[in-house]
C-alpha positions in Angstrom: 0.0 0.0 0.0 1.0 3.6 -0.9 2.0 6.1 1.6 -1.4 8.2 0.0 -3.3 5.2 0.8 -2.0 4.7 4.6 -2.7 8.0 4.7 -6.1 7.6 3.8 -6.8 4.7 6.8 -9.2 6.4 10.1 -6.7 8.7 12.5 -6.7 7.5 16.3 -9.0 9.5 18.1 -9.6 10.3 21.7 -11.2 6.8 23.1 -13.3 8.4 25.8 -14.8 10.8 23.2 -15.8 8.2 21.2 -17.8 6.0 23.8 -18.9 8.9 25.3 -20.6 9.6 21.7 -21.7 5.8 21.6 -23.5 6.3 24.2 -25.2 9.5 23.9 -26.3 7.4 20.8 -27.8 5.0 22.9 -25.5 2.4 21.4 -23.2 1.5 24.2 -25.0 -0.2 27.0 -24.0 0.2 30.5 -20.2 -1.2 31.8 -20.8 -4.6 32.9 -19.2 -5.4 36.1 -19.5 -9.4 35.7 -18.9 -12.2 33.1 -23.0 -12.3 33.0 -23.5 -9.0 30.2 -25.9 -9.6 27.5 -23.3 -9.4 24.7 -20.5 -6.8 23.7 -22.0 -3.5 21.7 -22.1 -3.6 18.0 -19.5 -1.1 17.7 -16.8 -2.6 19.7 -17.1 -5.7 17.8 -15.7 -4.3 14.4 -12.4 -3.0 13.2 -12.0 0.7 12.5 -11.8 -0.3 8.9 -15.8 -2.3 10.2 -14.4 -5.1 9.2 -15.2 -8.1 12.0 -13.3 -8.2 14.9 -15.3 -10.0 17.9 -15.0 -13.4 16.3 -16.2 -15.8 19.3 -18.3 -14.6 22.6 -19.5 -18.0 24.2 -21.9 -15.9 26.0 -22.6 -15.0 29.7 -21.1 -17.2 32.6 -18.7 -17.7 34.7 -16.1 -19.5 31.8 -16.7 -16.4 29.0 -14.2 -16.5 26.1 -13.9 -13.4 24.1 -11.9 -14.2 20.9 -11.0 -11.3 18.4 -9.4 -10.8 14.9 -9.5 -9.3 12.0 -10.1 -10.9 8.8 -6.4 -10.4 7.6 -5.1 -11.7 11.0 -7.5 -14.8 10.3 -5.8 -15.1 7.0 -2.1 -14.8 8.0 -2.5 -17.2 10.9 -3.9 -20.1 8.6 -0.6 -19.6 5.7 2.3 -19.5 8.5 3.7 -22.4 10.8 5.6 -20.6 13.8 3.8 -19.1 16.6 4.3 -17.5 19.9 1.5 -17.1 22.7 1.5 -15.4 25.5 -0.9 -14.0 28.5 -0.8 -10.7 30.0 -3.0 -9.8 33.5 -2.4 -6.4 34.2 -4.2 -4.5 31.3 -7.2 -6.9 31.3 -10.5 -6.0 33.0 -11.4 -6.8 35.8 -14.6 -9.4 35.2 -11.8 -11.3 33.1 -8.3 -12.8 34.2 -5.9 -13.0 31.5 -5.4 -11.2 27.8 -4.2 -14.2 25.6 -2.0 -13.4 22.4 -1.6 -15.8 19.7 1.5 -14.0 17.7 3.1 -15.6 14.2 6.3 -15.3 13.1 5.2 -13.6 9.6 8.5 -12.6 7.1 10.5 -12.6 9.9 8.3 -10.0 11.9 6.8 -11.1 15.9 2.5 -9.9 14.6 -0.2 -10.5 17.0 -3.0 -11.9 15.1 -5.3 -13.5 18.3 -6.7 -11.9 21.1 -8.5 -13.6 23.6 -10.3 -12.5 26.7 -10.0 -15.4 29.4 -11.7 -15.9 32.9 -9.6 -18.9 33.8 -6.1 -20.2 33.1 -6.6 -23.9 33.1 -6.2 -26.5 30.7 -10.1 -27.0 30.0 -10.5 -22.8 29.3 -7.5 -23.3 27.0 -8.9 -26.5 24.9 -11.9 -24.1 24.7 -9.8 -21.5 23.2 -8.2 -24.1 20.7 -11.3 -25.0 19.6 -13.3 -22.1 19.4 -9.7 -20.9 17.0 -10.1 -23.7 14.8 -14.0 -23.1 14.1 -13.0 -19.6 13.2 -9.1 -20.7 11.1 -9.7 -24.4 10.3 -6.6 -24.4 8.7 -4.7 -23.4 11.7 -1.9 -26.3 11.7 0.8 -24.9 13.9 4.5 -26.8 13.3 5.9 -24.9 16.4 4.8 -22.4 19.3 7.1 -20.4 21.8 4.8 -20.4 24.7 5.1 -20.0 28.9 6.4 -22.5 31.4 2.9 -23.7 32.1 1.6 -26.7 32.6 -1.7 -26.1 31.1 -1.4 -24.7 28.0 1.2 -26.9 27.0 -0.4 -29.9 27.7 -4.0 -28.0 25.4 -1.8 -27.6 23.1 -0.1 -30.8 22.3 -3.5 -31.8 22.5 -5.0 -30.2 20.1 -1.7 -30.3 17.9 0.1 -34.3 18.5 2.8 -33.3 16.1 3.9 -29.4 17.5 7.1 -28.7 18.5 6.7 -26.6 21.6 9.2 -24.7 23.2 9.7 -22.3 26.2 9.9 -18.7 25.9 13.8 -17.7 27.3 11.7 -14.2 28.0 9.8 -16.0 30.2 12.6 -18.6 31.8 14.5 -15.4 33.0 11.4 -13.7 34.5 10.9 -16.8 36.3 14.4 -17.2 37.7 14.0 -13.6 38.8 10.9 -13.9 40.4 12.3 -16.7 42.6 15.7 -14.8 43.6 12.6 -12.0 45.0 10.4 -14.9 46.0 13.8 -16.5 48.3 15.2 -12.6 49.7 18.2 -12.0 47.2 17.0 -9.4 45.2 19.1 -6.6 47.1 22.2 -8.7 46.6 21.8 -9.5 43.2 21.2 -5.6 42.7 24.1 -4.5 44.5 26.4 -7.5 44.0 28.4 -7.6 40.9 29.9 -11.2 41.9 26.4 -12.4 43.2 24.3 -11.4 39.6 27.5 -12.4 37.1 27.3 -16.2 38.7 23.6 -15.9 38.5 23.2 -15.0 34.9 25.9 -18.5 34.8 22.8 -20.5 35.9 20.2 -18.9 33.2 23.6 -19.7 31.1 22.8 -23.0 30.9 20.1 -22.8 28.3 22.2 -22.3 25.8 24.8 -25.0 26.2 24.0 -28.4 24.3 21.3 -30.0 25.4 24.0 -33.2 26.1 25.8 -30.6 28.0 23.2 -29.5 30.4 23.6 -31.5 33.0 27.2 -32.0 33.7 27.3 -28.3 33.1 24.6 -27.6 36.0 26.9 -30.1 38.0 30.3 -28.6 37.4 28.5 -25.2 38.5 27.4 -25.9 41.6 30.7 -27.1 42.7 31.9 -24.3 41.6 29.4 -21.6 43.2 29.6 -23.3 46.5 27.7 -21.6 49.6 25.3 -19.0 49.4 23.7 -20.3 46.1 22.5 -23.7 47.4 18.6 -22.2 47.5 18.3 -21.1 43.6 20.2 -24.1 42.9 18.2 -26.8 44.4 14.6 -24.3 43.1 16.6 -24.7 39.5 17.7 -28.6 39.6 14.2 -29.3 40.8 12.2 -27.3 38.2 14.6 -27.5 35.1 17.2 -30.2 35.6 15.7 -33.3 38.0 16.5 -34.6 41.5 19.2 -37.2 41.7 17.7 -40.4 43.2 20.0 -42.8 45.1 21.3 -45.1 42.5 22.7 -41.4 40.5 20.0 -41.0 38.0 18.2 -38.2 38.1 14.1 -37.7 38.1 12.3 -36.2 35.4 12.1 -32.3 35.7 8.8 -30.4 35.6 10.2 -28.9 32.4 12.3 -31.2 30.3 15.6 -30.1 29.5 14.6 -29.9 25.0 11.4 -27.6 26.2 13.8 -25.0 27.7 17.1 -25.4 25.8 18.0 -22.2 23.5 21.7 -23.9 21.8 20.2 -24.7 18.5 17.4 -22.5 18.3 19.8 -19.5 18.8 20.9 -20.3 15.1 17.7 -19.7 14.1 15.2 -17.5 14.4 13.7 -18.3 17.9 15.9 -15.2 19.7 14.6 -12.5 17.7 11.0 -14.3 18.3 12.1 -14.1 22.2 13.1 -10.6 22.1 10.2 -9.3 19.8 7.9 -11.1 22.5 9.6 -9.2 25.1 9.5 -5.9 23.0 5.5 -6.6 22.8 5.1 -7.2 26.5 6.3 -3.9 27.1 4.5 -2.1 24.4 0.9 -3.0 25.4 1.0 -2.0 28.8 1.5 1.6 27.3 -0.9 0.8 24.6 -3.6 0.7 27.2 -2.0 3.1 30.0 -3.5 1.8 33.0 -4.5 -1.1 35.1 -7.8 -3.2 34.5 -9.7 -0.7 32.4 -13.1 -1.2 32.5 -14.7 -3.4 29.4 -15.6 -1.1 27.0 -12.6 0.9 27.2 -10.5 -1.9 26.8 -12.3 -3.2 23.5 -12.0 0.2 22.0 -8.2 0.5 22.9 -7.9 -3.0 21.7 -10.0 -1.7 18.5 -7.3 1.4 18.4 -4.3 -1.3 18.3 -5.5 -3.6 15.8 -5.3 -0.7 13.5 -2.3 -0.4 14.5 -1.1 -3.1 13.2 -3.1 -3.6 10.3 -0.4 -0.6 9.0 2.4 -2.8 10.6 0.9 -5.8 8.6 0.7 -3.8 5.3 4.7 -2.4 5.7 6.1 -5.7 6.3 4.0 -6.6 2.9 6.0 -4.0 0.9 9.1 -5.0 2.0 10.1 -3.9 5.5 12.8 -5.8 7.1 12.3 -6.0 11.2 14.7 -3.6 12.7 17.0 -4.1 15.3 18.6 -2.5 18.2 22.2 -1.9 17.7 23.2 -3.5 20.9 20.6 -6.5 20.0 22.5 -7.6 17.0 26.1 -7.1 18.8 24.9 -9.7 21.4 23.0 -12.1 18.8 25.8 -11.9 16.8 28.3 -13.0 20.0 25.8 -15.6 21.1 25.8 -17.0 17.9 29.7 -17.3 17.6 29.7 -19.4 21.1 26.8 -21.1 20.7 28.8 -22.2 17.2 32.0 -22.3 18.5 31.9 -23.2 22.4 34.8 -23.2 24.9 36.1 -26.4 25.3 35.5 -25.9 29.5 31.7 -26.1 30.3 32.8 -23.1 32.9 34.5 -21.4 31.0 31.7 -21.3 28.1 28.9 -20.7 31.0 31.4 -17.4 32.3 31.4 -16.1 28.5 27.9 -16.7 27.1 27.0 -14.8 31.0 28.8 -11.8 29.3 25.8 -11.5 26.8 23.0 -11.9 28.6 20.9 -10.7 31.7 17.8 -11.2 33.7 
């Protein structure tokens, strides 16, 4: 599309003005307050462009799905294989629990193309979701998703899809290695403690070693860390790696070594996924500027950001490649060369690959 035509797609205006107008219309009912609302206004279930956008309301009760996309976001997500979903809480109204993003990986570009409003975050709501997707994209046939380290929505998934290759989000890995430094009383040291946070970015290390590596690498460091990390190491072995029993093999993890391991998707295009998913975590708590927004509001800010990226959509269609932070690249570009060409010492190959990343 022409810059004369982008031109010519509907301005952003003020939200509030908007329903304010909706209602003085008499089409906007009042906020609803619980799951048990009649259905969503005509006018919050179309794109600015009124094309539709509400594409699934199972209707009032306590397990209410919203589902919305546009008919080009339909499109792109039944012609592309790799995926990335994710759930965000804070943004999401408060009769619902969880905003859930279905993103593809489209010519190299991270685009959302499913929203979902959820009320539960459990593996029933999620084969719901899958299934209410699949009446709406029947040809939906993912060959991999980048999701969460939850239980849940993996197990919907490989459900749903027997032959996906699932993997876990590093994004989310490091947020849950830093929540669990806060959760056990370190985060003041690892703040303030050069020593403390380099030998802690060593254990997130480890998801980039080969996968045959893992192990003796996660043994070798904590001989090496000795006192004072026993507590992170025991949460990590427990969660990531697997007990030893007493005849020296080791139990299965809650998260299987090939579901967390970054080594060979760092040579492909799994980091810039990871980073463009942490990029869009980011952006949409600005997009919608405050905390649990009442219903209505949200819809038309999530209205507002579809169009959004119905321009992003049309740009990468004329040719634009994804840009990159400058200091993004440098570190891809050093991961890549150890990742490629690793230090013959485990340690020494955890202490460089530290170098390059953080939590």
């Amino acid at each position: 599309m022409s810059d004369p035509s982008i031109a010519r797609l509907p301005v952003r205006d003020n939200i509030k003005r908007r329903i304010r107008l909706l209602r003085q219309n008499n089409q906007m009912v009042k906020e609803p307050n619980d799951p048990n609302f009649a259905s969503v206004p005509i006018p919050l279930t179309k794109t600015i462009r009124n094309d539709q956008f509400l594409r699934c309301d199972t209707g009032p009760g306590e397990d209410r799905i919203l589902i919305f996309a546009s008919d080009e976001q339909v499109d792109i997500l039944q012609d592309t294989e790799e995926y990335l979903v994710d759930g965000t809480f804070n943004v999401v109204p408060e009769i619902f629990y969880q905003l859930f993003i279905i993103h593809d990986l489209f010519r190299d570009h991270v685009v959302p193309l499913v929203y979902a409003l959820l009320r539960r975050k459990n593996a029933e709501t999620y084969r719901r979701l899958i299934t209410e997707i699949l009446n709406i994209a029947p040809r939906w046939s993912p060959d991999t998703i980048m999701l969460d380290f939850e239980q849940a929505s993996m197990g919907a998934f490989r459900t749903a899809f027997p032959n996906v290759l699932l993997s876990g989000c590093y994004f989310h890995r490091r947020q849950s290695i830093h929540r669990k430094l806060q959760e056990l009383g370190y985060q003041n040291q690892y703040q303030t403690d050069p020593i403390f946070s380099h030998n802690i970015h060593k254990i997130a290390a480890l998801t980039f070693l080969e996968t045959n590596s893992v192990i003796n690498g996660f043994e070798r460091l904590s001989i090496d860390l000795g006192d004072g990390y026993e507590d992170i190491l025991d949460y990590f072995e427990g969660i990531y790696i697997g007990r030893l029993r007493p005849n020296r093999a080791r139990r299965k993890p809650m998260f299987e070594i090939s579901f967390w391991n970054m080594n060979r998707r760092t040579t492909q295009s799994s980091m810039r996924t990871n980073n463009s998913a942490e990029a869009y975590h980011r952006r949409i708590g600005s997009v919608f500027q405050c905390a649990h927004p009442t219903l209505w509001v949200f819809l038309q800010k999530l209205i507002d950001e579809e169009n959004g990226i119905h321009a992003y959509i049309l740009h990468i269609c004329a040719g634009q490649t994804p840009k990159k932070k400058k200091g993004n690249k440098r570190l891809e570009r050093r991961l890549l060369n150890l990742v490629t060409n690793p230090h013959g010492d485990v340690l020494v190959q955890l202490d460089s690959v530290t170098y390059n990343i953080s939590l």
